[in-house]
C-alpha positions in Angstrom: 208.5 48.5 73.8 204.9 48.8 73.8 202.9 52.0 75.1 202.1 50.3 78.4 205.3 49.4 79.4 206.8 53.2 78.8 204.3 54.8 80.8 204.7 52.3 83.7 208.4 52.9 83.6 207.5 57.1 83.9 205.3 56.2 86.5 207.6 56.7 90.0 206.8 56.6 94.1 206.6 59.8 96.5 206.6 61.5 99.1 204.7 65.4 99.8 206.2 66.8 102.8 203.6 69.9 103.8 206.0 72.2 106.3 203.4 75.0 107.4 204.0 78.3 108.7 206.9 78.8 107.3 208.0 83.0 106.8 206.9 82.4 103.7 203.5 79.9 103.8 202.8 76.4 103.4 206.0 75.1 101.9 205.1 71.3 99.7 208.2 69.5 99.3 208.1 66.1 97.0 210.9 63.6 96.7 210.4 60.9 94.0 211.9 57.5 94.5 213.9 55.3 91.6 213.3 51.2 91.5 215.6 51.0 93.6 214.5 53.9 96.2 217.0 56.5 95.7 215.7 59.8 95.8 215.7 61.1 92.2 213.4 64.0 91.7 212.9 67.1 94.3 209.5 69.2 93.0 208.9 72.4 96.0 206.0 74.4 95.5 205.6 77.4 97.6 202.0 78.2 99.4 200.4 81.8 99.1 202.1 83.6 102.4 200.2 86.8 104.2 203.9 88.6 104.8 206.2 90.8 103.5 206.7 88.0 100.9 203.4 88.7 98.9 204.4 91.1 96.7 207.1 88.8 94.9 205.5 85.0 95.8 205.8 84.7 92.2 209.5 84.9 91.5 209.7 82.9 94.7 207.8 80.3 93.5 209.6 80.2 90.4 213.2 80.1 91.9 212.0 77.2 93.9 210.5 75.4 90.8 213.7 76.4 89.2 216.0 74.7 92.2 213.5 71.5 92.1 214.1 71.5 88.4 217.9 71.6 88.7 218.3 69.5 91.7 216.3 66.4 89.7 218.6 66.7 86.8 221.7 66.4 89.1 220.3 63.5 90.7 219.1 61.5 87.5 222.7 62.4 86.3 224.6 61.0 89.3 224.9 63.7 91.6 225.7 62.9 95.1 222.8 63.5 97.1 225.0 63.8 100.2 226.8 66.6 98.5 223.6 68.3 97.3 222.4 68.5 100.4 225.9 69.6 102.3 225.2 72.5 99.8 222.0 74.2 100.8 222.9 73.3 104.6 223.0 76.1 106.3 222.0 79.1 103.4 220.5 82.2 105.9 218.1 84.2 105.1 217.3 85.5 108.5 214.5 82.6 109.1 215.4 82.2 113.2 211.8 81.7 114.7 210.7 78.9 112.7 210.6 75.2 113.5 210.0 71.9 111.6 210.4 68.6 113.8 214.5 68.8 115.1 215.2 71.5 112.9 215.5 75.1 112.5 215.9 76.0 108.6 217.1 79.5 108.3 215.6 79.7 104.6 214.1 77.9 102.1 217.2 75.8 100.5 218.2 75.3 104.4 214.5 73.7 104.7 214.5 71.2 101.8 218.2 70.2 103.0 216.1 69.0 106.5 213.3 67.4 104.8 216.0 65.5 102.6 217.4 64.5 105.8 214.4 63.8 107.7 213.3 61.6 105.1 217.0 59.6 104.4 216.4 59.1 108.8 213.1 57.0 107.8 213.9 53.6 107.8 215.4 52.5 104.3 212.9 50.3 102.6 212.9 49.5 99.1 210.3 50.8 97.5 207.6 48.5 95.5 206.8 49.0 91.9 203.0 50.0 93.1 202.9 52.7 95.2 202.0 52.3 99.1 199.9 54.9 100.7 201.2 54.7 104.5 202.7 57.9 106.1 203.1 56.0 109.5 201.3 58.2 110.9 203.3 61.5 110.2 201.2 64.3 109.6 203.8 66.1 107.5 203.6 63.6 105.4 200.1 64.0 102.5 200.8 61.0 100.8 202.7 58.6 98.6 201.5 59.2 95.4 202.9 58.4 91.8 204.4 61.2 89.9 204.5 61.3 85.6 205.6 64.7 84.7 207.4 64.8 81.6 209.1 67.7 81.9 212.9 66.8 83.2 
């Protein structure tokens, strides 16, 4: 296999979901697509927050790296997303006055469980090996972009 080919084949369709306002700042949710549009990676970055949160916004940010991390590597090795995302349904940390589109996460797991789901709602299309910037209009949405990060 030539160099071309195996960086093409690294090279994979998303999605950036920006939820803002959150208790704990701009919350960036990606969702990578395989060939055949499955989600298969989950990356969440958490934004700087002005709350009671600043203080430990680092380990934050690192458990939700760490969960991004963890939920990719179940998915690439078969995981049900279905399951995966039965499982953070519902986790409460005490988020009751915040809204994103039909839902109400009550914490940051319950949050990427209702992007996940907002985005399985979209109508299924498969995904083409080039990458097609159209967020139909969703504001949420950044962009499509292609993701090569080599570290799963």
């Amino acid at each position: 296999m030539n160099e071309i080919q195996e960086f093409s084949d690294s090279i994979r369709p998303s999605k950036t979901y920006r939820v803002g306002k959150t208790p704990v700042g701009n919350v960036y949710i990606t969702l990578s697509y395989d060939k055949n549009g499955n989600i298969c990676e989950v990356f969440i970055r958490v934004g700087k927050s002005k709350s009671d949160f600043d203080n430990n916004i680092f380990e934050l940010q690192g458990l939700a790296n760490a969960l991004g991390i963890m939920m990719s590597r179940a998915l690439q090795d078969g995981y049900d997303l279905n399951r995966l995302v039965e499982s953070l349904s519902g986790v409460n940390t005490g988020w009751h006055i915040f809204r994103w589109k039909s839902y109400s996460p009550k914490s940051l797991a319950d949050l990427i469980a209702c992007v996940i789901k907002y985005d399985l709602s979209l109508t299924t299309v498969n995904i083409p090996s080039c990458c097609v910037n159209d967020n139909n209009g969703d504001d949420n949405i950044i962009n499509n972009e292609s993701v090569n990060d080599n570290r799963l």
